[in-house]
N, C-alpha and C positions, 0 to 999 in steps of 0.2 A: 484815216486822214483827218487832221482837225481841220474845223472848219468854223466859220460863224451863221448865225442866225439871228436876225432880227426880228424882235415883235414889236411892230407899230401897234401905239395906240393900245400898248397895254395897260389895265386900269389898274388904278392905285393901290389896290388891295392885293396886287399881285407881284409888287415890288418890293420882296423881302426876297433876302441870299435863298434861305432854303426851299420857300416856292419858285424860284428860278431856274435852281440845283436839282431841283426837284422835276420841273419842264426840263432839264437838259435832256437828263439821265432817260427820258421815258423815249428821245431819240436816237441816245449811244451814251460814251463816255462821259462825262461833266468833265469840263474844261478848267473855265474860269467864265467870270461874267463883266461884262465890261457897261457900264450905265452913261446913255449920253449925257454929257454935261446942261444944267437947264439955261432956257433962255428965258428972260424975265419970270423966272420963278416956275417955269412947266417945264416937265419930261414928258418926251413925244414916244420915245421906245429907248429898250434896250435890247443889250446882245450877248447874248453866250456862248461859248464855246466849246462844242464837242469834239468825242474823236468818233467820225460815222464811217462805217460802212457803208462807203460808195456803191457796193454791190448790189445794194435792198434799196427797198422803196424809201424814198423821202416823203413825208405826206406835206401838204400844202397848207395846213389846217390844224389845229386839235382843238379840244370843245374842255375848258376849263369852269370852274365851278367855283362858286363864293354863295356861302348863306343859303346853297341849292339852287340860286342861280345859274345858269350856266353861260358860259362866254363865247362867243366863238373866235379864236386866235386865229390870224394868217401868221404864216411861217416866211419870212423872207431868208434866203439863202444867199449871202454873201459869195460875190462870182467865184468860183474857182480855177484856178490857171493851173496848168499841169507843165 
C-alpha cells in the first residue's frame, strides 16, 4: 500500500533525491518524494512515499549518519484510511 512519511526537522545534509530514496527504500518500495515548499527561506521536513507492507513492523525512528555523526529521525506516518 503506498503511503507517506514525514521527517520533521530533517537536517540539511540529508536533503538530497538519493539520500531520501535511499530513507525510503530501507522502509519498502521508494515512491516519489514530495518537499514542503519553504516559508521565509526554511524547510521544516519532507515526505516520501512508499509502497509498505502493512503486515510488518513500522518503526517510529531510524538513526541516520553524516561525517559519523548520527541523527536520530522520527518517522511520522501520514494517516491512513481504508
Amino acid at each position: 500500500m503506498p503511503i507517506w512519511v514525514r521527517l520533521p526537522n530533517l537536517p540539511l545534509p540529508f536533503w538530497h533525491h538519493k539520500v531520501l530514496e535511499d530513507i525510503g527504500s530501507t522502509l519498502g518500495k521508494f515512491k516519489k518524494i514530495d518537499l514542503e515548499k519553504p516559508q521565509k527561506g526554511l524547510f521544516t521536513f519532507s515526505r516520501i512515499c512508499m509502497e509498505i507492507d502493512l503486515r510488518k513492523f513500522l518503526p517510529y525512528h531510524i538513526i541516520l549518519k553524516h561525517k559519523k555523526i548520527p541523527w536520530f529521525q522520527v518517522l511520522d506516518y501520514k494517516k491512513m484510511t481504508f
